[in-house]
N, CA, C and O atoms as a GROMACS GRO file, in nm:
protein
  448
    1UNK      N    1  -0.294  -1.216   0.263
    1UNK     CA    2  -0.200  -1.178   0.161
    1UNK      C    3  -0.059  -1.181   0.223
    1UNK      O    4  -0.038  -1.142   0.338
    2UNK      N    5   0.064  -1.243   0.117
    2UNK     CA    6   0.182  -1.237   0.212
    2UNK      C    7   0.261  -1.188   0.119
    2UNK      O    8   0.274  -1.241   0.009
    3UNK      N    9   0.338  -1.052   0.164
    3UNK     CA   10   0.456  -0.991   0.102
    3UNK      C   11   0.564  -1.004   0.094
    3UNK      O   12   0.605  -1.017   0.210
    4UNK      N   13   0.650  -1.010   0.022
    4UNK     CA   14   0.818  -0.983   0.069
    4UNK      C   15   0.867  -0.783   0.018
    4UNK      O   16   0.847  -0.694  -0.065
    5UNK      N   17   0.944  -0.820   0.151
    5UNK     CA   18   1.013  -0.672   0.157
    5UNK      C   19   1.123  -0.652   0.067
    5UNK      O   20   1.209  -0.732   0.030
    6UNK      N   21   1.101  -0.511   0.032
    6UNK     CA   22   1.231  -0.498  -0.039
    6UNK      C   23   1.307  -0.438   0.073
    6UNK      O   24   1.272  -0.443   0.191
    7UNK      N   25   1.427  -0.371   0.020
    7UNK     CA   26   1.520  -0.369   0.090
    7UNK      C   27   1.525  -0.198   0.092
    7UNK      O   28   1.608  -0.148   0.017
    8UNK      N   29   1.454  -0.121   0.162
    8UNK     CA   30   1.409   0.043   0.122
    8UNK      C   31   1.374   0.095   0.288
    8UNK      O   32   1.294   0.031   0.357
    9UNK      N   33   1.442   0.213   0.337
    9UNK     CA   34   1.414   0.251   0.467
    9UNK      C   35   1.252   0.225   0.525
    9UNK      O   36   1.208   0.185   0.633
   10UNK      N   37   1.175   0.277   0.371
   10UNK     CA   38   1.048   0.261   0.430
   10UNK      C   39   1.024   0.076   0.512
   10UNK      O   40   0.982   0.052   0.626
   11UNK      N   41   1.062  -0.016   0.415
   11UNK     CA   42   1.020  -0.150   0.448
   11UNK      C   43   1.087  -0.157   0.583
   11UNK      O   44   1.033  -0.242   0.653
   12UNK      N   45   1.185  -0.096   0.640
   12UNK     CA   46   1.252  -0.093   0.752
   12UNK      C   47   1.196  -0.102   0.889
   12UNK      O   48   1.186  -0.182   0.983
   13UNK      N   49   1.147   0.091   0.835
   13UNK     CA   50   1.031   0.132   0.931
   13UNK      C   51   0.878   0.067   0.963
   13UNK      O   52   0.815   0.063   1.069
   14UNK      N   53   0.844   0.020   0.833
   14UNK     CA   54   0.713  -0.072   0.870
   14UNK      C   55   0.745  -0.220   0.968
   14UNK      O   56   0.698  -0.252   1.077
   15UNK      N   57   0.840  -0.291   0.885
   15UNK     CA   58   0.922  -0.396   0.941
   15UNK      C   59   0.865  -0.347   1.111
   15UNK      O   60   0.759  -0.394   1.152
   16UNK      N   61   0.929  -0.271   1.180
   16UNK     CA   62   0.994  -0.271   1.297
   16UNK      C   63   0.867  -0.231   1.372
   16UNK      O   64   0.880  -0.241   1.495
   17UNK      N   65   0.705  -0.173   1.315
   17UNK     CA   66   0.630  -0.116   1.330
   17UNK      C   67   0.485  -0.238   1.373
   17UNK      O   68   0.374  -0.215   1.422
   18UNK      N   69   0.531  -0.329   1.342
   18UNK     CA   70   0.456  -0.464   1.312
   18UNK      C   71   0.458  -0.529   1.426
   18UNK      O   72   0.564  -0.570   1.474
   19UNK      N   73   0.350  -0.547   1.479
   19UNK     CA   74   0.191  -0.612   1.411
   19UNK      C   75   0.169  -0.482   1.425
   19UNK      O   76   0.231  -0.400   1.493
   20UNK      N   77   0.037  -0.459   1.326
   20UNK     CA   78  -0.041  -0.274   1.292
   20UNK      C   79  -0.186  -0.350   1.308
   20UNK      O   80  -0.199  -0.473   1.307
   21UNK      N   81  -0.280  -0.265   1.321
   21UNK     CA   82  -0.456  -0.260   1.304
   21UNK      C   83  -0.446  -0.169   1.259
   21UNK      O   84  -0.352  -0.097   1.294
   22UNK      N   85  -0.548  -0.118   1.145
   22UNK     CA   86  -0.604  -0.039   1.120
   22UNK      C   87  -0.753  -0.068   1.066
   22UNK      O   88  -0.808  -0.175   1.088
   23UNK      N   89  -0.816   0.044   0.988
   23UNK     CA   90  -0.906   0.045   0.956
   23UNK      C   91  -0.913   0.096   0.746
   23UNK      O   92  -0.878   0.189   0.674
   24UNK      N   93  -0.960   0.003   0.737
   24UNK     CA   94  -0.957   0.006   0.587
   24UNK      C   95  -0.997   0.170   0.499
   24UNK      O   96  -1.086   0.240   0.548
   25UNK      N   97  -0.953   0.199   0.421
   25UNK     CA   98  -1.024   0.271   0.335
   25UNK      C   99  -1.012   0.296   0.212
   25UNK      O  100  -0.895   0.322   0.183
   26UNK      N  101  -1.108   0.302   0.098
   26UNK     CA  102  -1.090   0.277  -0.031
   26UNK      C  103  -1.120   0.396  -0.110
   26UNK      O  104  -1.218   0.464  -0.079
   27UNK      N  105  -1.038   0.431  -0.217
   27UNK     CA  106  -1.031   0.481  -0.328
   27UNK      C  107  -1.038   0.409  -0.484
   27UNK      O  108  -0.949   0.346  -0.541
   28UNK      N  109  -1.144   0.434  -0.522
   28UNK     CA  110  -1.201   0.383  -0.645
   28UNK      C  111  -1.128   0.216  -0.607
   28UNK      O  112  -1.151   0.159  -0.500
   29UNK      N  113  -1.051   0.164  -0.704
   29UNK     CA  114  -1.009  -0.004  -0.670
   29UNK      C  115  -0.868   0.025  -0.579
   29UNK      O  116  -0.771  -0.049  -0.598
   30UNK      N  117  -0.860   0.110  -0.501
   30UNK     CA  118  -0.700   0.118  -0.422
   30UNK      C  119  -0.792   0.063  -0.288
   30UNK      O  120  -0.915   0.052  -0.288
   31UNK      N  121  -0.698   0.029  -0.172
   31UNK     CA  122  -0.721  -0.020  -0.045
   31UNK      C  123  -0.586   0.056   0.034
   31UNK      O  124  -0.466   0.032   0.021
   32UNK      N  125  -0.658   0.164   0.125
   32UNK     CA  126  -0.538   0.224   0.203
   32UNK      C  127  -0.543   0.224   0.340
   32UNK      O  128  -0.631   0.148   0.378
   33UNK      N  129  -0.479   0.285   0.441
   33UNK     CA  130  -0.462   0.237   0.623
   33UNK      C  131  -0.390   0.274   0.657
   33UNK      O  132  -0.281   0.220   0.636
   34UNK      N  133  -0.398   0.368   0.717
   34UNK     CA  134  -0.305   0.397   0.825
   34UNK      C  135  -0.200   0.342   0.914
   34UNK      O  136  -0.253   0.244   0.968
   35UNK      N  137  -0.095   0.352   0.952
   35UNK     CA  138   0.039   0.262   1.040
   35UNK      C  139   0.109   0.394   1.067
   35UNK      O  140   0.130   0.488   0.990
   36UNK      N  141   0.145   0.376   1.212
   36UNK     CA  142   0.194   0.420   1.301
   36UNK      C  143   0.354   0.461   1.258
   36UNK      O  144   0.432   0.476   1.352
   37UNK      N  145   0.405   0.479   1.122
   37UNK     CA  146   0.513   0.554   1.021
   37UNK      C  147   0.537   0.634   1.008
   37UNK      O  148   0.436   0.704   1.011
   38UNK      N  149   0.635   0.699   0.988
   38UNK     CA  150   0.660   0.839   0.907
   38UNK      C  151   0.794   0.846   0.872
   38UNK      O  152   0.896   0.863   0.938
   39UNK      N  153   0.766   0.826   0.718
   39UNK     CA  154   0.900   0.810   0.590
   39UNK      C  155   0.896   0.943   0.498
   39UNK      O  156   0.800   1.007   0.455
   40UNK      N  157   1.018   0.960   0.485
   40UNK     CA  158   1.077   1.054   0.362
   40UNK      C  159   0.987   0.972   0.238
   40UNK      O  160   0.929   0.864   0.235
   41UNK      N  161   1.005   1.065   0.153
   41UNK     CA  162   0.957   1.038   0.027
   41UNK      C  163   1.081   0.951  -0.082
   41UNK      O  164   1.157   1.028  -0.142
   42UNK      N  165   1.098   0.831  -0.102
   42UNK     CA  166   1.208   0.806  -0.143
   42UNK      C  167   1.308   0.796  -0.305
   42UNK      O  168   1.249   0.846  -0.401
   43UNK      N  169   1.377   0.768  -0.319
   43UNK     CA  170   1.404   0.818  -0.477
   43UNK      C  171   1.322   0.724  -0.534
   43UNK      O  172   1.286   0.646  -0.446
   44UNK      N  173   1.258   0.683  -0.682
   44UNK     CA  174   1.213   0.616  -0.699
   44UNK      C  175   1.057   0.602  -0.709
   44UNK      O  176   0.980   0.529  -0.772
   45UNK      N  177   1.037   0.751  -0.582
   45UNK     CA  178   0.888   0.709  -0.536
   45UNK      C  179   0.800   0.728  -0.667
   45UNK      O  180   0.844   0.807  -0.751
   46UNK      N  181   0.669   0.658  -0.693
   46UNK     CA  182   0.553   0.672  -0.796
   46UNK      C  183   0.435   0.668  -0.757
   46UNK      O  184   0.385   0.618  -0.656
   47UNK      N  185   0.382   0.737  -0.863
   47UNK     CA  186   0.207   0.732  -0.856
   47UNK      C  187   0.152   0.620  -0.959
   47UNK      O  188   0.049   0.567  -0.916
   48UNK      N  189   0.186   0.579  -1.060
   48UNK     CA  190   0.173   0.473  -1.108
   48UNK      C  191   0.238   0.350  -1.100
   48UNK      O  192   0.345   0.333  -1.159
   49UNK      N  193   0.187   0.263  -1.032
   49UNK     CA  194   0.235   0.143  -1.005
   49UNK      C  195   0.174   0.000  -1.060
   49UNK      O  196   0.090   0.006  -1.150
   50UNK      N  197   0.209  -0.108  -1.016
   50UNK     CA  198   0.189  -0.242  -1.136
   50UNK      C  199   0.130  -0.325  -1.005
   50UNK      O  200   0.188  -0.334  -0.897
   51UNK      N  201  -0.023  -0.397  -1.048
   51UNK     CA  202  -0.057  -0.502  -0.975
   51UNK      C  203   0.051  -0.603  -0.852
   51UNK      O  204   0.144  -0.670  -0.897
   52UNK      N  205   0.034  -0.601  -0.773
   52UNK     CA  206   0.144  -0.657  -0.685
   52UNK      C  207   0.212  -0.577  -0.580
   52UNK      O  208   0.234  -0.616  -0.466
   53UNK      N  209   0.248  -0.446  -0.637
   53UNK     CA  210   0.381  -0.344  -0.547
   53UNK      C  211   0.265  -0.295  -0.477
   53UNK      O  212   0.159  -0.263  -0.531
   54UNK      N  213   0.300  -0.290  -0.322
   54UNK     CA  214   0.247  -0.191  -0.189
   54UNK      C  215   0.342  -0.099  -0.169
   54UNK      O  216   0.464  -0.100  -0.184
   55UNK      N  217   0.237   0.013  -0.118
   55UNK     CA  218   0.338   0.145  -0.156
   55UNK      C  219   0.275   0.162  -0.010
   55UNK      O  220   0.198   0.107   0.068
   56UNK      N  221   0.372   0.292  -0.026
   56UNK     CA  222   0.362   0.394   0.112
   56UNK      C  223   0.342   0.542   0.080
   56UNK      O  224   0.414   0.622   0.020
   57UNK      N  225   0.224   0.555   0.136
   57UNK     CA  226   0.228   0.697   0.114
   57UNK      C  227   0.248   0.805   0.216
   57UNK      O  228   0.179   0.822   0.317
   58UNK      N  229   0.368   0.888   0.171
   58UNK     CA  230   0.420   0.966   0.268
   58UNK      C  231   0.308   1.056   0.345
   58UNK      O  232   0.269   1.035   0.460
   59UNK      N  233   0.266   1.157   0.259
   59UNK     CA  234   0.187   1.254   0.311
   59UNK      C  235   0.056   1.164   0.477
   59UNK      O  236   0.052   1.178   0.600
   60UNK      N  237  -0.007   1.099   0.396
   60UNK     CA  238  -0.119   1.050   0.486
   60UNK      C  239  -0.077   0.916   0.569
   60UNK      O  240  -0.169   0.848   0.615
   61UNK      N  241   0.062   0.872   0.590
   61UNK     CA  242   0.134   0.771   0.689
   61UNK      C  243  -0.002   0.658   0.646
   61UNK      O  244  -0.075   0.619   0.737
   62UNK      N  245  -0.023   0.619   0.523
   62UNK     CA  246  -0.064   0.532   0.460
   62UNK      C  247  -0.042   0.441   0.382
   62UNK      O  248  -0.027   0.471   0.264
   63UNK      N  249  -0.033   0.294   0.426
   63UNK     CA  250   0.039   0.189   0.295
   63UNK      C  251  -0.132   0.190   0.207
   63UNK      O  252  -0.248   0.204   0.246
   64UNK      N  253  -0.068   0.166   0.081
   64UNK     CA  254  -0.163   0.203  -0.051
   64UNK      C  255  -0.175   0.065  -0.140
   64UNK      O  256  -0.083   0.026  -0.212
   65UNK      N  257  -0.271   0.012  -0.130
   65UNK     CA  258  -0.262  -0.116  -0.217
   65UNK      C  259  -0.358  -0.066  -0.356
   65UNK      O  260  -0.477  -0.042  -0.336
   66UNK      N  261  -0.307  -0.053  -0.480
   66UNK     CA  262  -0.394  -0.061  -0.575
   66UNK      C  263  -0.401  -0.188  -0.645
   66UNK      O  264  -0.313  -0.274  -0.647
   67UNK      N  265  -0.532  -0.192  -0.713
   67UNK     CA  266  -0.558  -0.318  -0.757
   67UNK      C  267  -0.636  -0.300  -0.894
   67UNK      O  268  -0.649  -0.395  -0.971
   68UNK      N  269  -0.682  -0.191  -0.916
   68UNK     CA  270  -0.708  -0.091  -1.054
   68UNK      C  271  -0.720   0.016  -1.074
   68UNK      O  272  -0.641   0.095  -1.022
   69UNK      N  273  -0.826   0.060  -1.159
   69UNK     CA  274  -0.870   0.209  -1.158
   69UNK      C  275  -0.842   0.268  -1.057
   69UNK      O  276  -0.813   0.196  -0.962
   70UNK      N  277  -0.840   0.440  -1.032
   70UNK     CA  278  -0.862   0.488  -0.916
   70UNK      C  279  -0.941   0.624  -1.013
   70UNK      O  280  -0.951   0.637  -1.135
   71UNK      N  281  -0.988   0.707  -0.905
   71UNK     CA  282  -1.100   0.844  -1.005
   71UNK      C  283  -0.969   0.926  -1.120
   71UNK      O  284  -0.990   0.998  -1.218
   72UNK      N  285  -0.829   0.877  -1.059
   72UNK     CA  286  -0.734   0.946  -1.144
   72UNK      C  287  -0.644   0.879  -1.301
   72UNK      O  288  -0.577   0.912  -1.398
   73UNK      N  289  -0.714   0.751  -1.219
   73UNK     CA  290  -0.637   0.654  -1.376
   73UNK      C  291  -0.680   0.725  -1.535
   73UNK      O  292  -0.789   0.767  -1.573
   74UNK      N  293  -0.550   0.721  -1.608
   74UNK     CA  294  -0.584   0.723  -1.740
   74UNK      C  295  -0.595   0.610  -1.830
   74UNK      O  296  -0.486   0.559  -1.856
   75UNK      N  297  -0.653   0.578  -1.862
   75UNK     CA  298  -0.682   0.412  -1.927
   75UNK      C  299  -0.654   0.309  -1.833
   75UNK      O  300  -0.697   0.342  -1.722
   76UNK      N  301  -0.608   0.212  -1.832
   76UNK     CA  302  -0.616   0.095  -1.714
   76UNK      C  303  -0.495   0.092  -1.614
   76UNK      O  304  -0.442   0.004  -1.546
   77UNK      N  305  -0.473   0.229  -1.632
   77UNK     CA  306  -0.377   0.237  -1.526
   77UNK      C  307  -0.425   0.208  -1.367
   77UNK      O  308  -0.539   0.193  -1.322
   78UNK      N  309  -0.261   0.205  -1.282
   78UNK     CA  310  -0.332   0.155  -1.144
   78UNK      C  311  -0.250   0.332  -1.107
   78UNK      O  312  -0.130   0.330  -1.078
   79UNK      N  313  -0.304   0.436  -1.111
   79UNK     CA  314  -0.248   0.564  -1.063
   79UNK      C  315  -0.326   0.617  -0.912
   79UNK      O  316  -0.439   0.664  -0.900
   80UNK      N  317  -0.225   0.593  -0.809
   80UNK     CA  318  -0.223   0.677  -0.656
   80UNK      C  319  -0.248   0.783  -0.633
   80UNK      O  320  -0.192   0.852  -0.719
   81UNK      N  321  -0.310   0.855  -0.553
   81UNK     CA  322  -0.332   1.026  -0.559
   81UNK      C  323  -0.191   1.054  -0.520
   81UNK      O  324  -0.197   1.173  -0.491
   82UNK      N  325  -0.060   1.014  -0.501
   82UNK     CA  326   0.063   1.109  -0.520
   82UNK      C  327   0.152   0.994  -0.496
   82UNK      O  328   0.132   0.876  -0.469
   83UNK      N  329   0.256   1.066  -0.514
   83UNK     CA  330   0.409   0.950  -0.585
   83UNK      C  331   0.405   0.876  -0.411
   83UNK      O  332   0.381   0.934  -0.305
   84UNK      N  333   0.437   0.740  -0.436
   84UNK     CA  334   0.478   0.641  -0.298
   84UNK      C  335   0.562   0.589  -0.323
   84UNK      O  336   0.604   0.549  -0.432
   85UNK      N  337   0.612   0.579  -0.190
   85UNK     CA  338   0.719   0.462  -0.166
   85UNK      C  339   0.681   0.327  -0.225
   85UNK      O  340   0.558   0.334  -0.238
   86UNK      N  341   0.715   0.227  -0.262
   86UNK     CA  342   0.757   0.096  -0.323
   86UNK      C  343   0.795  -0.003  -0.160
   86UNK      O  344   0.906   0.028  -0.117
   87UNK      N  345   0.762  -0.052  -0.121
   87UNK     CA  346   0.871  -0.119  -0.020
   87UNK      C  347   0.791  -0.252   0.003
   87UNK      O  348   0.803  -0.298   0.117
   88UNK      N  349   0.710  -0.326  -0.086
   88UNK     CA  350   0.676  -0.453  -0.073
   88UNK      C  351   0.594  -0.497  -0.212
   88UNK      O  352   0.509  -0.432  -0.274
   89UNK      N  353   0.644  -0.619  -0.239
   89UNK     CA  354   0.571  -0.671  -0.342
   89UNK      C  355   0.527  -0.802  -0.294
   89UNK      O  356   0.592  -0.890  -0.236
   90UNK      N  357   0.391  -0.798  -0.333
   90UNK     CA  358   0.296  -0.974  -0.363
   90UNK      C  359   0.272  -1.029  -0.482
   90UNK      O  360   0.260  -0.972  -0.590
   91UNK      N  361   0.262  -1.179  -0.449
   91UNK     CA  362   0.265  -1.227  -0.565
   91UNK      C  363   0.066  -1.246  -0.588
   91UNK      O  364   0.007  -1.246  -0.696
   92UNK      N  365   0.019  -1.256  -0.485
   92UNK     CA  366  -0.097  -1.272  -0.411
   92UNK      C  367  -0.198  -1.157  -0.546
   92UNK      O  368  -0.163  -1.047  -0.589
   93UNK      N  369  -0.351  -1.253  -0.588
   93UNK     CA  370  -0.386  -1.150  -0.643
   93UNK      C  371  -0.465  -1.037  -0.558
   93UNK      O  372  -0.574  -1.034  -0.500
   94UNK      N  373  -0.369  -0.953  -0.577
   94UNK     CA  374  -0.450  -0.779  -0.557
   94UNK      C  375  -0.618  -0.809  -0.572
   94UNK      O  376  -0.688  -0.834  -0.474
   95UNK      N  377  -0.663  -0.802  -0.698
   95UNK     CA  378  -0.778  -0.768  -0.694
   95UNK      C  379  -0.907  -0.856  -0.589
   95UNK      O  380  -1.030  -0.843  -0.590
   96UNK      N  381  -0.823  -0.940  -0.511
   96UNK     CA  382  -0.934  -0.959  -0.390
   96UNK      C  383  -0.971  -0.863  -0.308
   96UNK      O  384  -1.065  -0.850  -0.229
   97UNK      N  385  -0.849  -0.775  -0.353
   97UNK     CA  386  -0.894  -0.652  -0.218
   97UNK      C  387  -1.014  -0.590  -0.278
   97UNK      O  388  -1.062  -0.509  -0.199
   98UNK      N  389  -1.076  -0.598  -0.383
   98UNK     CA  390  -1.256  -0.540  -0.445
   98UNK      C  391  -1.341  -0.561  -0.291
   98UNK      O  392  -1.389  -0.461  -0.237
   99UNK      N  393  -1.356  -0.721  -0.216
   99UNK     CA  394  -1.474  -0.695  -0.142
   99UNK      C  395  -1.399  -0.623   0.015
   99UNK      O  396  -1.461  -0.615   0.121
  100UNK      N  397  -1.280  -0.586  -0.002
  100UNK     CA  398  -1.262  -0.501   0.140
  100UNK      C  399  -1.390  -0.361   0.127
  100UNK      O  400  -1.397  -0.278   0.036
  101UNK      N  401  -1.468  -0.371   0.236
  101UNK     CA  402  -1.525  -0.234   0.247
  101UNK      C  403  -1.453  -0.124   0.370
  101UNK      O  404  -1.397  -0.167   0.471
  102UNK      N  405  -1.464  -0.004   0.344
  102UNK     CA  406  -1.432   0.080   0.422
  102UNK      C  407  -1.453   0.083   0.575
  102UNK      O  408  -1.558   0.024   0.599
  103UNK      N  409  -1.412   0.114   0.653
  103UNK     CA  410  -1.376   0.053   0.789
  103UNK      C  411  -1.361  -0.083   0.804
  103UNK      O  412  -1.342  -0.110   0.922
  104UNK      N  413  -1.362  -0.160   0.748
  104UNK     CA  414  -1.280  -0.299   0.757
  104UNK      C  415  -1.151  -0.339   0.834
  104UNK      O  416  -1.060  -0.335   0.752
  105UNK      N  417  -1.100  -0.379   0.966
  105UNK     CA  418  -1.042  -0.416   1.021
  105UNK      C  419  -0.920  -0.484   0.940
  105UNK      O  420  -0.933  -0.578   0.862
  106UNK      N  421  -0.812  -0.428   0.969
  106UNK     CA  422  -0.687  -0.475   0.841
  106UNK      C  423  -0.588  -0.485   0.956
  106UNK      O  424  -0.574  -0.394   1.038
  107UNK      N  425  -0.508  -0.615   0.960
  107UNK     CA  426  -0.406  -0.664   1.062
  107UNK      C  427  -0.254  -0.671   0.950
  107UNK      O  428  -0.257  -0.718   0.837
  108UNK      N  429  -0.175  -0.634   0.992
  108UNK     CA  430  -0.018  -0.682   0.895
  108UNK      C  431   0.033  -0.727   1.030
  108UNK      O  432  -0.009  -0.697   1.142
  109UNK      N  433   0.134  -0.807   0.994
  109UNK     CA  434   0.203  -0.912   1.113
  109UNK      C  435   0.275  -0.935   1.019
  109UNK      O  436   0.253  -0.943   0.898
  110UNK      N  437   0.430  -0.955   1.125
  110UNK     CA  438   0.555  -1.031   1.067
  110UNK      C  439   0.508  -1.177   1.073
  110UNK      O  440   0.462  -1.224   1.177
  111UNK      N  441   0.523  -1.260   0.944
  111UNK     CA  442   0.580  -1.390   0.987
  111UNK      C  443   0.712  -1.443   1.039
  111UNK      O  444   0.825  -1.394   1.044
  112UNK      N  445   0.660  -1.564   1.078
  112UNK     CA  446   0.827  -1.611   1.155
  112UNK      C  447   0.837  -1.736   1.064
  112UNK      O  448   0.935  -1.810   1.072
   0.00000   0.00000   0.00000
């Protein structure tokens, strides 16, 4: 999957944080992981977000990919267990992330 950054302290801090490993973990259709971060909560931040936007979630130093449902959605919403940062969008479809399973090996790297 390849993102572009927006222009938001968080994308800063990940930016500069890169290459990351982690280890996958899923919430209902979300895909989340841990990175070596720690961001303010920023203006803007949401719990409902739109196919495409990677978020950051402050509390658990977790980027948050949803791709549908989660146990909290109300109708086909894509709703996060708490408001995130915004700091990358794909054009890439999300819902491949369905066959990530939990502990799944997850690499982000800058391209050049």
């Amino acid at each position: 999957m390849v993102a572009s950054l927006l222009d938001t302290p968080t994308a800063k801090a990940i930016y500069e944080s890169l290459p990351v490993e982690s280890r996958a973990q899923t919430w209902g259709e979300e895909v989340y992981f841990e990175v070596p971060v720690h961001a303010k909560r920023e203006a803007g931040a949401k719990d409902i977000v739109k196919p495409g936007e990677i978020a950051f979630w402050v509390e658990g130093s977790c980027v948050a990919i949803g791709f549908g449902r989660t146990p909290i959605s109300q109708g086909n919403e894509i709703r996060l267990a708490a408001k995130t940062n915004i700091w990358a969008i794909t054009q890439d479809d999300v819902k491949k992330l369905g066959a990530v399973k939990p502990g799944s090996k997850i690499r982000i790297e800058k391209l050049e």
